[in-house]
DOLUM-618914 format. One line per 5 residues: number of its first residue (from 0); their letters; for each residue x, y, z of C-alpha. Coordinates in nm, 3 decimals, decimal comma. Layout:
residues N
NUM) a) X/Y/Z ~ ...
This chain:
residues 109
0) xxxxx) 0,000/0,000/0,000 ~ 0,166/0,352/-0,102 ~ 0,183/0,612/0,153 ~ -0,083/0,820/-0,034 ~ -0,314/0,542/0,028
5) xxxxx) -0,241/0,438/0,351 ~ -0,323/0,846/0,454 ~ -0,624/0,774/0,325 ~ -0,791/0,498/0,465 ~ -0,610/0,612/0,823
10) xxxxx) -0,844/0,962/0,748 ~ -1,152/0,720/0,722 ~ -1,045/0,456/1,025 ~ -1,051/0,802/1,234 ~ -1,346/0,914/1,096
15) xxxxx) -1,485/0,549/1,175 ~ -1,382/0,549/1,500 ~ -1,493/0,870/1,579 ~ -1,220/1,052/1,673 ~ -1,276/1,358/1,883
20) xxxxx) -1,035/1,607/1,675 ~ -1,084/1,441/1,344 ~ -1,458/1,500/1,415 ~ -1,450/1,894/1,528 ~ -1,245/1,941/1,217
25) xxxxx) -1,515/1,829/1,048 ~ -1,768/1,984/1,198 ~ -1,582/2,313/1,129 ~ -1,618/2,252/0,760 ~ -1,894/2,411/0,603
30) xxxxx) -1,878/2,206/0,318 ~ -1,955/1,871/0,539 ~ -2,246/1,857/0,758 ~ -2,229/1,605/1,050 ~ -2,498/1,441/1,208
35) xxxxx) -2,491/1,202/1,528 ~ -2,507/0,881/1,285 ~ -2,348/1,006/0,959 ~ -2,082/1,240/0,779 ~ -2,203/1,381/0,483
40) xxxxx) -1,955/1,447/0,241 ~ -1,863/1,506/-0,186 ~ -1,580/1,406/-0,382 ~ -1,468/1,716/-0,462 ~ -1,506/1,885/-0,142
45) xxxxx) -1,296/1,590/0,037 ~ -1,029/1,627/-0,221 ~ -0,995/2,003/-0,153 ~ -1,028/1,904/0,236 ~ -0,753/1,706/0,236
50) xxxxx) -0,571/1,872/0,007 ~ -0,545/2,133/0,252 ~ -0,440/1,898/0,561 ~ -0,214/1,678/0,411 ~ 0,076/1,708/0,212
55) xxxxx) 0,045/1,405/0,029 ~ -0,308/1,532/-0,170 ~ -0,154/1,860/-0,261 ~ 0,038/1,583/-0,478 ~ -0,272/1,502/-0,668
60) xxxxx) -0,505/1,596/-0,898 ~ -0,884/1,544/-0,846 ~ -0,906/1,247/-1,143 ~ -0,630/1,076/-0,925 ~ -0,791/1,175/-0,598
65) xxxxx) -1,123/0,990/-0,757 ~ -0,948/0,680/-0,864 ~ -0,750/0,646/-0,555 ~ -1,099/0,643/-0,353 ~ -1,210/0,357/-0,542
70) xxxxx) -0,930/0,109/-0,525 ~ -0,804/0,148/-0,176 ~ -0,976/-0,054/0,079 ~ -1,146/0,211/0,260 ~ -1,507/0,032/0,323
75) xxxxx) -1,361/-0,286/0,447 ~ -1,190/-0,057/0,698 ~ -1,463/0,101/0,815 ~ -1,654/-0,173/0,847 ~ -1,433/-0,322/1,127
80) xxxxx) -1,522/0,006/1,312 ~ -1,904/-0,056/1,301 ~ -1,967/0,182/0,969 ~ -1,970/0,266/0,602 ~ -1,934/0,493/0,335
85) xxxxx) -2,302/0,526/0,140 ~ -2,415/0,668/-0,186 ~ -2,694/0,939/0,032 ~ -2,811/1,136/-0,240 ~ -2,766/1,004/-0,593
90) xxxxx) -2,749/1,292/-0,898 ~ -2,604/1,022/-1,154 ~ -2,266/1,172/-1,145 ~ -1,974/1,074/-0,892 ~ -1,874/1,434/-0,868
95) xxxxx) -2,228/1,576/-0,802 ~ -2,347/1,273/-0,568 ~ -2,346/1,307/-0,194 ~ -2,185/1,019/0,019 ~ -2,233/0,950/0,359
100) xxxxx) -2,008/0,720/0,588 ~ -2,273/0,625/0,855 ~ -2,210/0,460/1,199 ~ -2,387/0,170/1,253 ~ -2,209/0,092/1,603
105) xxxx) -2,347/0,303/1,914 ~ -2,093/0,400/2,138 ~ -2,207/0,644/2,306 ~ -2,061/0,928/2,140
């Protein structure tokens, strides 16, 4: 797993687990909206998110960004943290859709 990759699905295992910081950051984001169960999030606006936190995305383009989403393991990841990412509001398009990455685990948080 490259380095870019493993950023990535350590951004989602926080996310996953709920991780107080990751989560106000978050929060803070006017592009995201988070609810108690679910992070509501686009493609494009998590590109420029992270592009802005990290280095390693300044490094890529969005089409790269995109592809690198779909081939890492990020789901199965989740998953072992009691949630996953969601298609919430489907407009046809990848770019335009809304995702979610819902927790299905209650832990009191």
């Amino acid at each position: 797993m490259q380095a870019i990759e493993r950023a990535l699905v350590s951004f989602f295992e926080q996310v996953a687990k709920k991780d107080l910081v990751r989560l106000a950051t978050l929060k803070q984001e006017k592009r995201f909206t988070v609810d108690e169960d679910r992070w509501y999030f686009t493609l494009p606006d998590l590109h420029r998110f992270l592009q802005h936190r990290d280095a390693l995305f300044g490094g890529i383009d969005y089409r790269q960004f995109r592809q690198l989403i779909f081939n890492s393991p990020i789901n199965q990841t989740t998953k072992l943290y009691g949630a996953e990412i969601v298609i919430a509001d489907n407009l046809g398009k990848v770019d335009t859709s809304r995702y979610a990455l819902v927790w299905h685990a209650k832990d009191g948080r």
